[in-house]
Z-matrix of the N, CA and C atoms (Angstrom, degrees):
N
C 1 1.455
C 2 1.524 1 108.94
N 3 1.389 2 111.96 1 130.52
C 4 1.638 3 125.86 2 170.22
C 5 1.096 4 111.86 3 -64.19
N 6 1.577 5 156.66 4 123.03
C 7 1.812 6 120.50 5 126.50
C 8 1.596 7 130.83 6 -52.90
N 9 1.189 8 95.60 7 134.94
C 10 1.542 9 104.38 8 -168.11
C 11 1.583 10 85.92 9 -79.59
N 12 1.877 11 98.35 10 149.96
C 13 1.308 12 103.53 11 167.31
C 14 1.140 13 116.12 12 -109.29
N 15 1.435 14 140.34 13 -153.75
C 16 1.319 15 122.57 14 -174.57
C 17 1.397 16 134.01 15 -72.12
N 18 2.057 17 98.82 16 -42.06
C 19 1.159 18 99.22 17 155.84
C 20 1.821 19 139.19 18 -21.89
N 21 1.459 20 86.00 19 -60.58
C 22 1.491 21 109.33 20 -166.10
C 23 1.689 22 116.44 21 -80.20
N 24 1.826 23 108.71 22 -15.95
C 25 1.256 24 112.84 23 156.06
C 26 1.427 25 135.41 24 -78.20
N 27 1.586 26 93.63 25 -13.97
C 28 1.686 27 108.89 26 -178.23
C 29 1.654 28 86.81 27 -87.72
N 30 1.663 29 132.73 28 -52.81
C 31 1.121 30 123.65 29 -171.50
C 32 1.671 31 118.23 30 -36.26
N 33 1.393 32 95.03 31 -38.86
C 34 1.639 33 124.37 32 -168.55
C 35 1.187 34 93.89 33 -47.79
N 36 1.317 35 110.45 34 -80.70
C 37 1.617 36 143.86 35 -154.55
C 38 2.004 37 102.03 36 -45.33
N 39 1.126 38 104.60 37 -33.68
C 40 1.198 39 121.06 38 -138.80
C 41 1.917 40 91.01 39 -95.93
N 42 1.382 41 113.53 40 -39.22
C 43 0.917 42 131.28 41 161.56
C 44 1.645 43 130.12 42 -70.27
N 45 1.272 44 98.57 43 -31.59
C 46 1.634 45 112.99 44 176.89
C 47 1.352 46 124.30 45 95.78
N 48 1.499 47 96.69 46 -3.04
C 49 1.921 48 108.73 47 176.71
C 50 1.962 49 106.80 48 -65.54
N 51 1.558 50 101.67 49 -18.46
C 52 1.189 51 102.11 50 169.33
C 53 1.572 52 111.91 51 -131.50
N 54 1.165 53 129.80 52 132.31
C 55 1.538 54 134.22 53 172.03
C 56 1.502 55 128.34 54 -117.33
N 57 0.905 56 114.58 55 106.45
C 58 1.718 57 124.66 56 167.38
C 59 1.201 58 134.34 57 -77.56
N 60 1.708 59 135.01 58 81.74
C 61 1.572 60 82.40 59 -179.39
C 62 1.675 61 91.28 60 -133.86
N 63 1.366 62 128.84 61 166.72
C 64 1.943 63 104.69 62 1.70
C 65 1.796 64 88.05 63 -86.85
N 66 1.219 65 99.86 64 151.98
C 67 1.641 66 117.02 65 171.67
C 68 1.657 67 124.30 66 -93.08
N 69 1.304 68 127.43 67 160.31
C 70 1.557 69 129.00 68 174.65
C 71 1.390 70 101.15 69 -120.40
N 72 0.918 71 134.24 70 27.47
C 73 1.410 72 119.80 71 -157.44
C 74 1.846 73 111.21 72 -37.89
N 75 1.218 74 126.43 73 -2.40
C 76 1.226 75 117.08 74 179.75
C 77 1.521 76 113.14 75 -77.81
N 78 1.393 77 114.77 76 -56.57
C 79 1.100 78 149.37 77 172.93
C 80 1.569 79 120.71 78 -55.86
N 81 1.356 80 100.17 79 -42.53
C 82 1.630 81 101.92 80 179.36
C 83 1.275 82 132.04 81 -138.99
N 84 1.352 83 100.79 82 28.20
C 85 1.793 84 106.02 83 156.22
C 86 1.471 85 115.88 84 -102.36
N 87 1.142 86 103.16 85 142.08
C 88 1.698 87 117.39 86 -172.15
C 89 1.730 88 104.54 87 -113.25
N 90 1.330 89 120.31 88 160.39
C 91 1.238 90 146.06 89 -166.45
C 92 1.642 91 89.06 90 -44.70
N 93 1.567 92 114.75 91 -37.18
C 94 1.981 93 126.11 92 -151.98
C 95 1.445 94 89.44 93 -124.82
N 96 0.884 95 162.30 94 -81.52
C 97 1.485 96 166.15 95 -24.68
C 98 1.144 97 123.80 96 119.41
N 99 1.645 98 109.57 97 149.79
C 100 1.603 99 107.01 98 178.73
C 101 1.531 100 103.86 99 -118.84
N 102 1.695 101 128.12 100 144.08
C 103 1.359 102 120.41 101 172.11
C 104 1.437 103 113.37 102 -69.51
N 105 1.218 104 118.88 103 167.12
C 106 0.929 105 143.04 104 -165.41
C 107 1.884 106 108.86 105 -115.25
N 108 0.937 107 120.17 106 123.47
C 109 1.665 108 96.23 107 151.80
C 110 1.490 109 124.66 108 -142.78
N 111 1.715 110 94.37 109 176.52
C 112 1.483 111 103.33 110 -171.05
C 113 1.351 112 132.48 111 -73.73
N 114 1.567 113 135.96 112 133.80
C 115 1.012 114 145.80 113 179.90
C 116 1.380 115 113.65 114 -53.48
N 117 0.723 116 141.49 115 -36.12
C 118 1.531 117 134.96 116 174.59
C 119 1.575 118 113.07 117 -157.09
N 120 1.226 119 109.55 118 151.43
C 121 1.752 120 131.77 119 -164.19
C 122 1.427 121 88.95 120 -66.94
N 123 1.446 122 115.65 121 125.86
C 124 1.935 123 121.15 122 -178.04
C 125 1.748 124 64.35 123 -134.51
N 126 1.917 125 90.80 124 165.49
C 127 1.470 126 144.15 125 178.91
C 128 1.710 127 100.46 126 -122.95
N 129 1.135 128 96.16 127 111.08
C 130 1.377 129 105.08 128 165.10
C 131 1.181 130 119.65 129 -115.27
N 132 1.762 131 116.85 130 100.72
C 133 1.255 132 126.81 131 -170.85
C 134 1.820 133 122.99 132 -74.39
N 135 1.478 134 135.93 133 159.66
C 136 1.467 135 109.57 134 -163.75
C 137 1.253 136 109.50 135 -74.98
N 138 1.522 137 133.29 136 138.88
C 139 1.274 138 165.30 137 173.24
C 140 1.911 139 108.93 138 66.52
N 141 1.352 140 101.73 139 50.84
C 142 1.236 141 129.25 140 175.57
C 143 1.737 142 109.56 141 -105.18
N 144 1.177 143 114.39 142 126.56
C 145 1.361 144 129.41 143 156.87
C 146 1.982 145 125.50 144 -72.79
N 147 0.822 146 124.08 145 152.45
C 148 1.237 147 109.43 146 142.06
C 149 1.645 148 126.03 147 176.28
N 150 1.007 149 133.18 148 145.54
C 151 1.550 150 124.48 149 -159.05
C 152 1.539 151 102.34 150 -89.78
N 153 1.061 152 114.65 151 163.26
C 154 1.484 153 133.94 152 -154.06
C 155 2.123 154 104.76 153 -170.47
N 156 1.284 155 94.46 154 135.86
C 157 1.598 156 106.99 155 170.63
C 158 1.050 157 99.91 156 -105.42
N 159 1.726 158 106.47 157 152.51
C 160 1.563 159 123.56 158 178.34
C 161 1.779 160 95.91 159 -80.12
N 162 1.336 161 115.16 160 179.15
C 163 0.843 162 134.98 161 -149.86
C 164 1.516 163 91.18 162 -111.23
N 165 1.176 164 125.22 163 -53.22
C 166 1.531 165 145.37 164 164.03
C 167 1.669 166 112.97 165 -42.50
N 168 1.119 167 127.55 166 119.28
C 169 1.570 168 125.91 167 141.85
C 170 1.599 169 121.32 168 -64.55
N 171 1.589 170 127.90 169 109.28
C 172 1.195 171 105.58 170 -177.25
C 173 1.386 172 102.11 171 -117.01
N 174 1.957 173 110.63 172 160.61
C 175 1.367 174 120.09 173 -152.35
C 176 1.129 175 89.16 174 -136.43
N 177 1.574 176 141.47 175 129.50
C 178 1.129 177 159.40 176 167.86
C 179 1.435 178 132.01 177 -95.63
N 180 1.445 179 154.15 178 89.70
C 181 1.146 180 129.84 179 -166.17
C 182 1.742 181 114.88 180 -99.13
N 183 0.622 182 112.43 181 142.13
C 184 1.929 183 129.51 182 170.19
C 185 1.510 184 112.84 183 9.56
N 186 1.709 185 112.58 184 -28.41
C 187 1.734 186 109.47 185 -172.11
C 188 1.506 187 98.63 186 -119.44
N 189 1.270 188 130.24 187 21.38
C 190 1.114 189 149.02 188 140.87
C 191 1.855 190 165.72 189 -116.44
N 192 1.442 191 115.37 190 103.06
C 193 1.245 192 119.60 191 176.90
C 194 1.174 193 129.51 192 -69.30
N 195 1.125 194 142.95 193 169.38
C 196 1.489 195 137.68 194 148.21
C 197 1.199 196 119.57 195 -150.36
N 198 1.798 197 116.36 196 158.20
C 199 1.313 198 119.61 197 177.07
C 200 1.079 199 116.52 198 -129.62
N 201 1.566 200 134.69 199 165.15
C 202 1.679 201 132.81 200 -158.43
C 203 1.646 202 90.06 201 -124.39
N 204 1.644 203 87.05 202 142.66
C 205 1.816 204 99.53 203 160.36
C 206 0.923 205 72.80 204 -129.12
N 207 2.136 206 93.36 205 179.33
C 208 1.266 207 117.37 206 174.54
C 209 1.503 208 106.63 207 -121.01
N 210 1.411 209 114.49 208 136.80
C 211 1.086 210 96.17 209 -171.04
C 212 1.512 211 160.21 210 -47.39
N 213 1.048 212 160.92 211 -175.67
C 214 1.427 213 125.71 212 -174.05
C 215 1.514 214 110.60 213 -106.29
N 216 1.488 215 137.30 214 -17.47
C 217 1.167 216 158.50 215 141.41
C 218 1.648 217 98.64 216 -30.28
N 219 1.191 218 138.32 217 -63.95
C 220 1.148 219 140.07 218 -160.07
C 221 1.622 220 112.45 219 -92.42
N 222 1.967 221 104.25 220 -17.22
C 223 1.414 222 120.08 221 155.84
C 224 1.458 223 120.70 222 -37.38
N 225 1.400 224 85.59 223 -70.23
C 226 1.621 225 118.32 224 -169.45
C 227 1.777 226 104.91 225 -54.53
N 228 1.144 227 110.22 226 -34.58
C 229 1.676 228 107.28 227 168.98
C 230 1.174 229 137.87 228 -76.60
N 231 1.725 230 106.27 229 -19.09
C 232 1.103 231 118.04 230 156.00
C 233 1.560 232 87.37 231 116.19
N 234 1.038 233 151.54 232 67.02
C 235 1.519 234 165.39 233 99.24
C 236 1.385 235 125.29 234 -52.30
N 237 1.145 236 124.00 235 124.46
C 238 1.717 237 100.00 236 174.98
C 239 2.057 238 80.64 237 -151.48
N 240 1.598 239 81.45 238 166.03
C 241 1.986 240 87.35 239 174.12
C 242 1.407 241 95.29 240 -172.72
N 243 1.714 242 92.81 241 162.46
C 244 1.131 243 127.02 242 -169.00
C 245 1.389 244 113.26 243 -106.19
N 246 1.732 245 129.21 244 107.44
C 247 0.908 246 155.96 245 -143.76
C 248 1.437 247 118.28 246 -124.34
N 249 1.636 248 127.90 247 121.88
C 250 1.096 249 102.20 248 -174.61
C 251 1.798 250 117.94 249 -112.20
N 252 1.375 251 126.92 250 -175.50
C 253 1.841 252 96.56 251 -167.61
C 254 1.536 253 85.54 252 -84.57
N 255 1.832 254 114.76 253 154.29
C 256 0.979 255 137.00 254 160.08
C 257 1.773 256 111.08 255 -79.21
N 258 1.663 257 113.03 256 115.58
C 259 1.230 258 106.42 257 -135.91
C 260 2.144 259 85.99 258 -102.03
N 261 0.975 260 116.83 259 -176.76
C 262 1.705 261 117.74 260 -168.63
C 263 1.382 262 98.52 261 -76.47
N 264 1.242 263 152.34 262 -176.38
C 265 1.552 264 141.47 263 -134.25
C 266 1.396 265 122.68 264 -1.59
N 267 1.163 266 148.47 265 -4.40
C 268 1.458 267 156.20 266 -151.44
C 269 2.127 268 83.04 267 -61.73
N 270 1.160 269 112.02 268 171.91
C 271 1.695 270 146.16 269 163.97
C 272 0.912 271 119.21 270 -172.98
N 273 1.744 272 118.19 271 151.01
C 274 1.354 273 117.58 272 -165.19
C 275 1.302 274 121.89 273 133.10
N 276 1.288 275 115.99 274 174.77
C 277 1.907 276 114.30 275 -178.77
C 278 1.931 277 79.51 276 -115.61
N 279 1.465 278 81.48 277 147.86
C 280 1.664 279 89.12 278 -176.66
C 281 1.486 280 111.34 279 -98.18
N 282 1.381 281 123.63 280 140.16
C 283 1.619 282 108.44 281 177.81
C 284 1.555 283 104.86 282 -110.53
N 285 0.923 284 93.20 283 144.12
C 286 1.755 285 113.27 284 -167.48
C 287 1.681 286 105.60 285 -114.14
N 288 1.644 287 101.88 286 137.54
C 289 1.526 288 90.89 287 177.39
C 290 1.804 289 85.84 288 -121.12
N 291 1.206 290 72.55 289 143.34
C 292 1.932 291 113.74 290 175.57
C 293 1.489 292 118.22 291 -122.84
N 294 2.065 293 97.82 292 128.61
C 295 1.351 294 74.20 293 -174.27
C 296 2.231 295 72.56 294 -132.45
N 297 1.529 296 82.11 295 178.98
C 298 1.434 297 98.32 296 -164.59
C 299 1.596 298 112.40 297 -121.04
N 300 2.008 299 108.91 298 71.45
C 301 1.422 300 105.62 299 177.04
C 302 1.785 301 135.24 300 -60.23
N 303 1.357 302 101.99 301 6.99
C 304 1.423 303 106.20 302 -178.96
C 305 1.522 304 104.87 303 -97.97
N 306 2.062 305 105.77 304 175.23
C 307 1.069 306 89.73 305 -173.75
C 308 1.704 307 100.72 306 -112.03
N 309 1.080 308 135.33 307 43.47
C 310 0.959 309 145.62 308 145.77
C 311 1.717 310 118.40 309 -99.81
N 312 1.748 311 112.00 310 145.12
C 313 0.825 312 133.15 311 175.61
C 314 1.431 313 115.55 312 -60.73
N 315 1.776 314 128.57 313 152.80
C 316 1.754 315 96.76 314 -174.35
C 317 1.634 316 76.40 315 -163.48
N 318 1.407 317 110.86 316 126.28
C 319 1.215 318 134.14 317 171.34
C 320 1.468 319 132.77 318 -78.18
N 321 1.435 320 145.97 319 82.82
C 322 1.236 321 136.56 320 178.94
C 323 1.327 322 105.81 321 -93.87
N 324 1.384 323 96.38 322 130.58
C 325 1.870 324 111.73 323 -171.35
C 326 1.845 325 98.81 324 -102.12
N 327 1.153 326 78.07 325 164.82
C 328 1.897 327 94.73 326 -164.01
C 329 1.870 328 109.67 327 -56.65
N 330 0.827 329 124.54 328 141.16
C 331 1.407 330 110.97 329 -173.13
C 332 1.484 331 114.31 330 92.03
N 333 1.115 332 115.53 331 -28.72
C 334 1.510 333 116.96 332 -172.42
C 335 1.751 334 121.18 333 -63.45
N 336 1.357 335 109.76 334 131.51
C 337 1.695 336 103.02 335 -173.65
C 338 1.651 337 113.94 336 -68.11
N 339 1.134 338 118.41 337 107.94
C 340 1.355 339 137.21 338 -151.87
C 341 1.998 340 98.86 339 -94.75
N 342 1.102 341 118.41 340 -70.38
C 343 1.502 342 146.68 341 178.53
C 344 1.138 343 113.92 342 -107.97
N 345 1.602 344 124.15 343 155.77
C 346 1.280 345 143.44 344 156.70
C 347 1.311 346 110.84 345 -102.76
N 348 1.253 347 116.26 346 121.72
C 349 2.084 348 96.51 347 173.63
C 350 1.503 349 95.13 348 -121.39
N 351 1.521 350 114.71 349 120.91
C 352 1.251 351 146.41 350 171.41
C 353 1.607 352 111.20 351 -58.58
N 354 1.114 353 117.94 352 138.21
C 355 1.611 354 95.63 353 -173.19
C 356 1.775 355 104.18 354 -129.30
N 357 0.986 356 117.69 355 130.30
C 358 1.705 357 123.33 356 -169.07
C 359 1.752 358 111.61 357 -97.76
N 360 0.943 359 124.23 358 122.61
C 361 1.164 360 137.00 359 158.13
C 362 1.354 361 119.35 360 -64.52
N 363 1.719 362 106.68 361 115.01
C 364 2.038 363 101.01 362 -166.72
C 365 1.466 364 81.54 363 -85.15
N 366 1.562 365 92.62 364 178.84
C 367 1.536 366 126.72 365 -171.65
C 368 1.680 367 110.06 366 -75.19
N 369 1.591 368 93.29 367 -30.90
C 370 1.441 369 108.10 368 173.68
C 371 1.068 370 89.25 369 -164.92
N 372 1.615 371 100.42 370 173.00
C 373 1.735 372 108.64 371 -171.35
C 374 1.656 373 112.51 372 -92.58
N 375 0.839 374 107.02 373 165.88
C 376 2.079 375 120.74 374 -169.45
C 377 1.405 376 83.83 375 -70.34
N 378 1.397 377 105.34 376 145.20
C 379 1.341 378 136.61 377 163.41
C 380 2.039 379 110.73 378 -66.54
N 381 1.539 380 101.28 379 -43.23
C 382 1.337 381 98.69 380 159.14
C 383 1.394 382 122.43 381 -150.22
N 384 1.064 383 137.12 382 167.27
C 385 1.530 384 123.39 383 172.91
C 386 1.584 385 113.08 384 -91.00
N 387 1.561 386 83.29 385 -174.89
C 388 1.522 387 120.61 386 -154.06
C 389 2.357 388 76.80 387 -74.34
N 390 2.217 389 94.97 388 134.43
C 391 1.149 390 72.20 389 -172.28
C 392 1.592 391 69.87 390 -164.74
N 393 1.065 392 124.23 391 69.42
C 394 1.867 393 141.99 392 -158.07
C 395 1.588 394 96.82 393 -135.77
N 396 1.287 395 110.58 394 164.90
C 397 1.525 396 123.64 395 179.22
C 398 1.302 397 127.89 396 -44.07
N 399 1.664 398 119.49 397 -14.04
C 400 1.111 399 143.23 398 -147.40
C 401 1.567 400 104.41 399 -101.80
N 402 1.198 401 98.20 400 -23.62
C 403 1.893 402 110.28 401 -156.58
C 404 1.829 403 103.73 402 -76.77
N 405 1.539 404 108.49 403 132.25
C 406 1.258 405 117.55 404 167.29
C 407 2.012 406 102.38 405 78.05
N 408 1.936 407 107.56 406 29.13
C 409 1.342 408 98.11 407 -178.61
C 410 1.694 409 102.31 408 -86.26
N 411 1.510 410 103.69 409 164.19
C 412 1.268 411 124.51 410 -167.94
C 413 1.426 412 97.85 411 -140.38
N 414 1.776 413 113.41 412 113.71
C 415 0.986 414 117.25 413 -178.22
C 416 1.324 415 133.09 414 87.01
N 417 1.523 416 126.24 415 -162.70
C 418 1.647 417 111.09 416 159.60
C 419 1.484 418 117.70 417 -76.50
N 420 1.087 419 122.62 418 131.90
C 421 1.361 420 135.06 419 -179.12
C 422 1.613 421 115.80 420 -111.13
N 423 1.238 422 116.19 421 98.76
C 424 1.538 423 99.00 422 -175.07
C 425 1.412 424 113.06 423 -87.55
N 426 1.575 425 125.30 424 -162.89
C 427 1.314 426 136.20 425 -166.84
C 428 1.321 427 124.29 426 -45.76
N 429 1.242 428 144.26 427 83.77
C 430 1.676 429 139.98 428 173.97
C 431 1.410 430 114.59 429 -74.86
N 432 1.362 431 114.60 430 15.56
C 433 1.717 432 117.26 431 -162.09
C 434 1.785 433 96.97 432 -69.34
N 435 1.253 434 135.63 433 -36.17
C 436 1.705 435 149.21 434 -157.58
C 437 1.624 436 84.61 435 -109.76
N 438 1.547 437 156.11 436 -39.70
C 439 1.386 438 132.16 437 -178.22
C 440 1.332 439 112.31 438 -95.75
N 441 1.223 440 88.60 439 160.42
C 442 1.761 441 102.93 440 177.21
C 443 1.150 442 115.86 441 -43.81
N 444 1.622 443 117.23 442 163.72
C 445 1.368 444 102.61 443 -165.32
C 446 1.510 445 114.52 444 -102.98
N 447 1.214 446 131.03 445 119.77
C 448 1.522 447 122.49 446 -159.18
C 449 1.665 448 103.21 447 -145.31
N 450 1.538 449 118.10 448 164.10
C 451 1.376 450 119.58 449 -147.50
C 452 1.823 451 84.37 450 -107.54
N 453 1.401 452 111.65 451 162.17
C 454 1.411 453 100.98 452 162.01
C 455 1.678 454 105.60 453 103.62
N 456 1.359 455 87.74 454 165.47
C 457 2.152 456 90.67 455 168.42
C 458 1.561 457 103.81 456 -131.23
């Protein structure tokens, strides 16, 4: 797998193999990756978890993967999360869990660039897409791992 660089994410975009919306592209595409941000202003109290949706709907087509960091600004404060890969057909706002190992409290306000998700170019494209419990979520979506498996939020 390649990382696409920006060029080739705007190529994406432009084509529809990749979809954002709503997008900044001024603001939040990077040299590798574009940020991501959060749907609404959360309080993350010290050694508090908590899930949060991006702000972004992202759309994946067949010759594309992607993976999430968190940013390193929000590293350095002591944020970190557990991310899973955004797999080739996937749609949806992605929910991200964040948890908060410091012992200070740390505020991300709505809009704020939360993640980068890197986007990989497969070798060839998936035979089928991403088509799991996850697909077409809206918002925070918590755990479906114990329910049936169904599309939607």
């Amino acid at each position: 797998m390649t990382v696409l660089s920006d060029a080739e994410i705007l190529d994406s975009l432009k084509t529809g193999e990749i979809k954002l919306e709503p997008s900044d592209i001024s603001s939040c595409l990077n040299p590798a990756g574009y940020d991501l941000r959060c749907s609404k202003t959360m309080v993350l109290k010290p050694k508090q978890y908590m899930l949060v949706a991006t702000l972004e709907t992202v759309e994946l087509g067949l010759n594309v993967a992607a993976f999430l960091h968190i940013r390193s600004s929000l590293a350095r404060e002591g944020i970190i999360g557990s991310f899973a890969v955004v797999d080739p057909g996937f749609r949806g706002q992605l929910t991200l869990n964040l948890h908060n190992v410091s012992e200070k409290e740390i505020t991300v306000k709505e809009g704020e660039r939360i993640v980068q998700i890197v986007f990989h170019s497969l070798g060839s494209a998936a035979k089928k897409g991403y088509n799991g419990s996850y697909q077409n979520s809206k918002g925070i979506v918590s755990s479906r791992r114990n329910k049936p498996n169904k599309t939607g939020a």
